[in-house]
N, C-alpha and C positions, 0 to 999 in steps of 0.2 A: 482291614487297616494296613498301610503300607508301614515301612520302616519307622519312618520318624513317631505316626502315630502310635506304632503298637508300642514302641520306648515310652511316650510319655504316659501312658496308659496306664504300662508294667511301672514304673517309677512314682506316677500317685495314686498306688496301692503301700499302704504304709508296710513295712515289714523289718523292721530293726529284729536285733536278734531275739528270739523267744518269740515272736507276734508274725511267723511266717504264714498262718492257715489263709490269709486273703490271698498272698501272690500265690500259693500254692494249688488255691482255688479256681484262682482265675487261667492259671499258666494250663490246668487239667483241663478245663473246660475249652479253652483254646484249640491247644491240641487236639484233643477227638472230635470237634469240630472239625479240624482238619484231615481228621483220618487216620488218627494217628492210634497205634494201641497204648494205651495209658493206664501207666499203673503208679499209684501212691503208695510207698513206702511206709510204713508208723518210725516214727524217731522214738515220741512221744506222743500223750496228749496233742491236736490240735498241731500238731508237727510233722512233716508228711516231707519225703523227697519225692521228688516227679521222675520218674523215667519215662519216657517213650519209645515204641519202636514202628516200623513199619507193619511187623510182623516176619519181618527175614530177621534172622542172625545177625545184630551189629557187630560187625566185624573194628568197624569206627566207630566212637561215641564222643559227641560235644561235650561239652560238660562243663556246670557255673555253678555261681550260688545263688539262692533266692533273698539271704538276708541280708542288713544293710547294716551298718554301725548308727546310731543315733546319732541328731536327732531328724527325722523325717523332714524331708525338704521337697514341699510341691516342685512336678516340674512348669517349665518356662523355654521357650526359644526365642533367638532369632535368626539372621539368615545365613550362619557358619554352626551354629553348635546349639546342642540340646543342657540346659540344666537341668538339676535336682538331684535329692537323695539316690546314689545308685546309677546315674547317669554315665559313669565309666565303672565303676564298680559294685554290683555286675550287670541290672538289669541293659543297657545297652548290648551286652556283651550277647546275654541272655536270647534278645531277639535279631541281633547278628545270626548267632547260630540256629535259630529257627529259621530264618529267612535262609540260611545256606543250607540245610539242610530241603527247603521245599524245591527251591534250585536243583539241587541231584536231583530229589524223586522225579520233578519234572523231566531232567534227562534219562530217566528210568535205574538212577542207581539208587538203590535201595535199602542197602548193608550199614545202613549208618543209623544211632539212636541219638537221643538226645538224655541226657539226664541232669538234674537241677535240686540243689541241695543245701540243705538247712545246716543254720549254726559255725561257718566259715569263721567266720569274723571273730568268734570265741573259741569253741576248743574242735570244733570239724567233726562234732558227732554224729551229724546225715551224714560226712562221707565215713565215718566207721562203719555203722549198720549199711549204705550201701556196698559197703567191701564184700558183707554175707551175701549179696543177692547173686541168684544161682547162675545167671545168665552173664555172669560179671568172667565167670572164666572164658566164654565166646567169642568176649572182645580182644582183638589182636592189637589195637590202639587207643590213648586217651586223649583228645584235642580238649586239655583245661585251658579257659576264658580266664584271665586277669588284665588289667591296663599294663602293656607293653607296649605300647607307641605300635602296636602293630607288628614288632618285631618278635620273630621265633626266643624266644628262651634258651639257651643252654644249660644254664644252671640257677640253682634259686639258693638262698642263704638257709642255716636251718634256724632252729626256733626251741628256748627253753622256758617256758612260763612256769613261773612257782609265785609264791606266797610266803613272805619275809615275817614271822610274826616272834612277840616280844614279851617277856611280861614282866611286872614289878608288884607294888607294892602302895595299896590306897593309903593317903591322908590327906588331913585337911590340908590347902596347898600354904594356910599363911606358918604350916609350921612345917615344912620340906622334909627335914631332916629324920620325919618321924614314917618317911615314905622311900618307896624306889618308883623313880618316873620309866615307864615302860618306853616312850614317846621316846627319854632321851637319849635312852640304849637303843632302841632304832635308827634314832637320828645318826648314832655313831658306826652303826654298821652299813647302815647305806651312804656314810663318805664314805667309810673306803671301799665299799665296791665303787662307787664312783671314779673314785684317786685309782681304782686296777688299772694295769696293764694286761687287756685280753688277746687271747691270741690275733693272728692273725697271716692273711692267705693273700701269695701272690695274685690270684687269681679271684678271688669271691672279697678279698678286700680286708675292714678290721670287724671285729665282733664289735657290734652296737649293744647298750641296754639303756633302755626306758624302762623310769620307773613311774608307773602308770596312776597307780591309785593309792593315798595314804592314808591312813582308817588311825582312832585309838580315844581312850578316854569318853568324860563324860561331860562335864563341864569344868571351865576355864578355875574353878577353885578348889577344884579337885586332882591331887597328884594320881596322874592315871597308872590304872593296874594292868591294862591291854594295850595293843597298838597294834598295828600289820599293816606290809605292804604289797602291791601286786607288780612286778618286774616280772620283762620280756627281756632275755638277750636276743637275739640276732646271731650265728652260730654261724662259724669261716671252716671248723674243724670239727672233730667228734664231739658231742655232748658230755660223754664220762668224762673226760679231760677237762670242760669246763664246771661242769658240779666237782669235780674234786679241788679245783680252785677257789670255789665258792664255800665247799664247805670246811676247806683248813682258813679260809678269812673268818668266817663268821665265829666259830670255833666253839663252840658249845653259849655263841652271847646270846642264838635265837633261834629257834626252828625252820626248817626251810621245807614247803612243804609243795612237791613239783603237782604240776599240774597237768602240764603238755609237752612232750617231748621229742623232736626228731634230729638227725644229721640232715645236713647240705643235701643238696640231691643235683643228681645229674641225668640231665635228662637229652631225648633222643631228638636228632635234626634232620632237619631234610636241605640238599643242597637246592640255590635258588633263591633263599628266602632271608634276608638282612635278618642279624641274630644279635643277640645282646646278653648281657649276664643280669638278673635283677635280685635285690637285697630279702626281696617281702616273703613270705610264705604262702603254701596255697593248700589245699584240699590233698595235693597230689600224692604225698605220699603216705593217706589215710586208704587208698586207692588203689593197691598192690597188685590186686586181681584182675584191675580192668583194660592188661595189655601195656604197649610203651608207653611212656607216657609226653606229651610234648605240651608248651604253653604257650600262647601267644593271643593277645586281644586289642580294640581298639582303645585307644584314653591314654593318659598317661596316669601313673602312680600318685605323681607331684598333686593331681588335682582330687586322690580318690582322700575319702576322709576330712575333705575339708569345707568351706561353707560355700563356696562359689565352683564344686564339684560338676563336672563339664564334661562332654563331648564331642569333638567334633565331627557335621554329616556326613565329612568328605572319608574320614576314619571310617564310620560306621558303617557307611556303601563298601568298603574298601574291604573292612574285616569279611565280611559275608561273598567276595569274592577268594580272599585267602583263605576260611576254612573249606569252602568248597575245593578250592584249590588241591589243599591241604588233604583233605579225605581222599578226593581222588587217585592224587597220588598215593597215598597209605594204600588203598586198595588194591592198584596196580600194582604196586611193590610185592604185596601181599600172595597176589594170584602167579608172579613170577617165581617168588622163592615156594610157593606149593606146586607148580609145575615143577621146579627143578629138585623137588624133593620124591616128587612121584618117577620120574625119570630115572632117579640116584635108584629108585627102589624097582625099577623094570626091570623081567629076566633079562641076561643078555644073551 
């Protein structure tokens, strides 16, 4: 299968988060078809991160996710750009970096892996467990896949996901007074986190939060005894600095209960390569062990998550010459600063 095909392929394989074992399936069978040594990860149950290698020492390693945010979107083309679920986020990305990677081996470089990972889109638990994997200290580099217009990354925004939850006091609702509405003591603490003023950076911009999902109660005649909500911020600055904002606001009105937590991250570049700052979070820094880390893929942001979720061929051709690109250079870089390191260490 060439590019386009093996995208649309990879994309109507459904895999929202938690329901990864089909791409996971197919992406394994793939690969050692190709030649490639392939090893599955357990997450969980039915949950599997993909690594591959040649069999040399990844010195470089690709790396995406296999899962998708709901709800599953066949794909569809025409003669500029591929749709569907995953179509820039990741699986385009996904077989980018296959296809770059068979490009090296066909120039006989071989130092590069591939790895592909579950549960991104929620809280990046494939790339925790593959943080352990023992070959992860080998790697001198990380080329993470996200939609960046194709531009290198410099920095990513960081990321606080918690759980806003509430409680009060049941009664029947045609007599209130004889209740505490849990619903409407949430409601008042997420104005004013809304009404905050969050930090914010010359450089990475203002702290964003979305608040994502809001839960409580039973029915419409009954004053509810629960509620909760699930908020993202978006992070310019330290994390501690913003949970301690969060938590003299809420003030003992509701529990706050984190979920996922990182700082900004900054990350390594290579001169050459048009670069940008981007707002989203990614895998990278679940990831510590697997070398520098750098991001760049083809799509853009604007279109991932949404229902008319796109890519375009001319992008996709494009990215699979920049991570080749990309590797190689890392490689070189690599085998100069070990040469001048063996030198620093010759008798004189």
């Amino acid at each position: 299968m060439d590019l386009f095909e093996l995208t649309r392929k990879l994309i109507d394989i459904p895999s929202v988060t938690g329901d990864e074992k089909g791409a996971g399936e197919f992406l394994s069978a793939h690969l050692e078809s190709l030649g490639y040594k392939v090893e599955r990860q357990e997450v969980e149950k039915d949950r599997c991160n993909v690594f591959a290698t040649t069999g040399a020492a990844p010195r470089v390693v690709l790396s995406t996710h296999m899962d998708t945010v709901p709800p599953h979107i066949a794909s569809s083309e025409n003669l500029e750009s591929i749709f569907g679920r995953g179509a820039c986020d990741a699986k385009g990305i996904i077989v980018a970096q296959i296809t770059a990677a068979e490009r090296l081996r066909a120039e006989g470089v071989n130092e590069v892996g591939l790895l592909f990972t579950v549960d991104e889109e929620l809280g990046s638990e494939g790339a925790r467990i593959a943080n352990r994997y023992p070959l992860a200290d080998e790697c001198e580099y990380l080329i993470n896949g996200e939609p960046t217009d194709n531009k290198l990354a410099s920095a990513t925004k960081g990321s606080l996901r918690m759980t806003v939850k509430t409680k009060g006091r049941s009664a029947h609702s045609a007599y209130p007074e004889q209740g505490e509405s849990a619903i409407e003591r949430l409601l008042d603490v997420l104005q004013d986190i809304r009404l905050c003023q969050w930090p914010s950076d010359a450089w990475l911009g203002e702290t964003t939060c979305n608040i994502g999902v809001i839960s409580g109660g039973t029915r419409a005649n009954v004053i509810p005894a629960e509620a909760s909500a699930v908020l993202q911020l978006r992070l310019v600055n330290d994390a501690d600095a913003v949970k301690s904002i969060l938590e003299k606001m809420v003030a003992g009105r509701a529990e706050v209960e984190y979920l996922s937590v990182h700082d900004p991250v900054h990350l390594f570049t290579v001169d050459g390569f048009e670069q940008c700052v981007v707002r989203f979070t990614t895998d990278i820094p679940y990831l510590s062990r697997w070398g520098q880390p750098l991001l760049i893929g083809p799509g853009s942001i604007l279109q991932a998550h949404t229902d008319g979720e796109h890519v375009s061929k001319r992008e996709l051709s494009e990215a699979v010459t920049l991570y080749a690109a990309l590797a190689r250079r890392l490689i070189a870089t690599a085998n100069m600063t070990h040469a001048g390191q063996v030198a620093e260490g010759a008798p004189r």
